[in-house]
N, C-alpha and C positions, 0 to 999 in steps of 0.2 A: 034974425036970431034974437032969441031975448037974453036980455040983461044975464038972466042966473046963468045960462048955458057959456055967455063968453067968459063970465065970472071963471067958472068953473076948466073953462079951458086955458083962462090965464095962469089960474092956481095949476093945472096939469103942467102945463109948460115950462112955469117958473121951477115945479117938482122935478121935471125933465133933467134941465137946467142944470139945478142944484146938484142932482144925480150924477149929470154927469162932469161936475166940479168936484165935486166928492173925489168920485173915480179915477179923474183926471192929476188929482190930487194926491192917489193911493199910489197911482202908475209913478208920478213924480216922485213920491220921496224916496221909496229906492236907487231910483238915479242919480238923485239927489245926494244920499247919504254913499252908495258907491263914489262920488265923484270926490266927496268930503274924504272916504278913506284914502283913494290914490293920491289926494294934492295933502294928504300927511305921512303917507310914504314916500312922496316926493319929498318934499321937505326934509325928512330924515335922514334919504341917501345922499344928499349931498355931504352933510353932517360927517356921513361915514367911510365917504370917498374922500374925505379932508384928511383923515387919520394916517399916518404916515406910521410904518413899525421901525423898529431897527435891527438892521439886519446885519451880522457879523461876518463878516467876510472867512469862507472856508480856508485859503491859503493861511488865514493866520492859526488857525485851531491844528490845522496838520504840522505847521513850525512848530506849536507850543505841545502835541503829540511825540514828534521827534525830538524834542529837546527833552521831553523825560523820561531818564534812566530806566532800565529794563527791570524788573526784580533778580535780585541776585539769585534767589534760587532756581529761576530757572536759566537763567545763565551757567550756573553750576551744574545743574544737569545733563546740559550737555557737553559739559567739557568735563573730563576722567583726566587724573592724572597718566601720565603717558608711564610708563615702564620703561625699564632700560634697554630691551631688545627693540619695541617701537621706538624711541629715540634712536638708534642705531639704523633701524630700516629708512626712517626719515632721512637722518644725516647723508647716507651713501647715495638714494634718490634723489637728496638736493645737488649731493656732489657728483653726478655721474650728468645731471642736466646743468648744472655750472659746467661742466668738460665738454658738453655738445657746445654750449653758448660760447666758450673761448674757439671754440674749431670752427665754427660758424663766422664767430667774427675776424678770426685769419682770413679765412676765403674770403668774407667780404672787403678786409682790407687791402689784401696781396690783389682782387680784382680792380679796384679803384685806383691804386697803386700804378698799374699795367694801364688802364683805361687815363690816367692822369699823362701817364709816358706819351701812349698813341695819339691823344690829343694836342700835346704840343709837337710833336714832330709830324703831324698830316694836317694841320690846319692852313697851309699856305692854298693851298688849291678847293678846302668846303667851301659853298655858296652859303646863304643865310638859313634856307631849312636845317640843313646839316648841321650846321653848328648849335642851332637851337634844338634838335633831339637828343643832342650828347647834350647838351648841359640839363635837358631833360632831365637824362638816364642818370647823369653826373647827382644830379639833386636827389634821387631819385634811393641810389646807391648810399647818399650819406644820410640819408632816414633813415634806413632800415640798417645799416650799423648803428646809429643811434639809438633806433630801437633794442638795438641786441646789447648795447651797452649798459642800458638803465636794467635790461632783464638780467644782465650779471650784474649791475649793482643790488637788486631786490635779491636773487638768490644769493648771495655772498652773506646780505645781511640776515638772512634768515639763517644761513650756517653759523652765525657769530651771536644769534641768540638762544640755539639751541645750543651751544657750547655755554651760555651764561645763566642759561635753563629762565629763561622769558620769552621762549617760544611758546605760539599758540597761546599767546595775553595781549591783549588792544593795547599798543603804545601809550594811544591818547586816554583810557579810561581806565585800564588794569583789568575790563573783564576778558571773559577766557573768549577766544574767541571761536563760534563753531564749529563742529567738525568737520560738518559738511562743506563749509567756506575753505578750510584748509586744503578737504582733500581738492578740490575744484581749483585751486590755488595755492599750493605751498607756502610760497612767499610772504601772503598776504601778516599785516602787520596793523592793521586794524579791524575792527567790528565791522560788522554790516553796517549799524546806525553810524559809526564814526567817520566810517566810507563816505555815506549818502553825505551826512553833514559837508565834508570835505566837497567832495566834488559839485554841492550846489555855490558853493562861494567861488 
């Protein structure tokens, strides 16, 4: 081979070469520059996975909810002054369910009474079941006068403030309290919200 030919095929080769450095080089940078963007997103999420927010606990926003007051007017809307024939029909409904609750609570007493007797004059011969169902029943029997006691106490008082015309007004706040809560409950002597209040403590 002479000289110029290999000349020429070194210069080809070298061109080759270069070509494909070039190339090789074109291919590279965008991998290059992708690789450059993900490890600056990387960097940053960490950044932003450090940020901590604050966050307010719901339980306190529904206390501070129920702690304020309803608007009066519409509290007043729903409560009308009562008339004297409504006050009248109330009064005789509270008093005719005070009269079931005292005849109620007779029977319950006059039976506990009898059941107090039977038990001390039969206990020589009950084995241990036996004695433990009566006192059962025994326990059982002074709940539910008890219960009937405190419902004549609430009825009672609800006769003694429609007599002093502070029936159907919240004890604890003065507002009216609604009608719908009344009729569901004659008795009742607080608001809904007053209620709720009371019975989380």
């Amino acid at each position: 081979m002479s000289p110029a030919k290999k000349t020429q095929q070194q210069a080809a080769k070298q061109t080759a070469v270069k070509t494909a450095a070039k190339q090789s080089a074109v291919k590279k940078a965008p991998v290059k520059k992708a690789a450059a963007k993900t490890a600056a997103a990387a960097a940053d999420s960490p950044a932003k996975k450090t940020v901590k927010k604050s966050v307010k606990k719901a339980p306190a926003k529904r206390a501070a909810k129920a702690a304020e007051p309803a608007p009066p007017a519409a509290a007043d809307a729903d409560h009308q002054p009562r008339t004297e024939s409504e006050q009248d029909e109330l009064r005789a409904a509270l008093q005719e369910r005070l009269d079931e609750l005292l005849a109620e609570q007779r029977r319950y007493t006059d039976s506990i009474t009898v059941a107090q007797r039977e038990r001390l004059s039969d206990t020589a011969g009950d084995d241990q079941i036996d004695s433990g169902s009566k006192t059962v029943e025994h326990e059982h029997e002074v709940a539910v006068a008890g219960a009937i006691s405190e419902r004549i106490r609430q009825v009672s008082h609800a006769l003694e403030r429609i007599d002093e015309g502070g029936y159907g007004f919240c004890e604890k706040c003065g507002k009216p309290i609604p009608a719908a809560r009344l009729a569901a409950f004659p008795s009742a002597t607080l608001c809904v919200s007053c209620k709720q209040l009371e019975e989380r403590r």
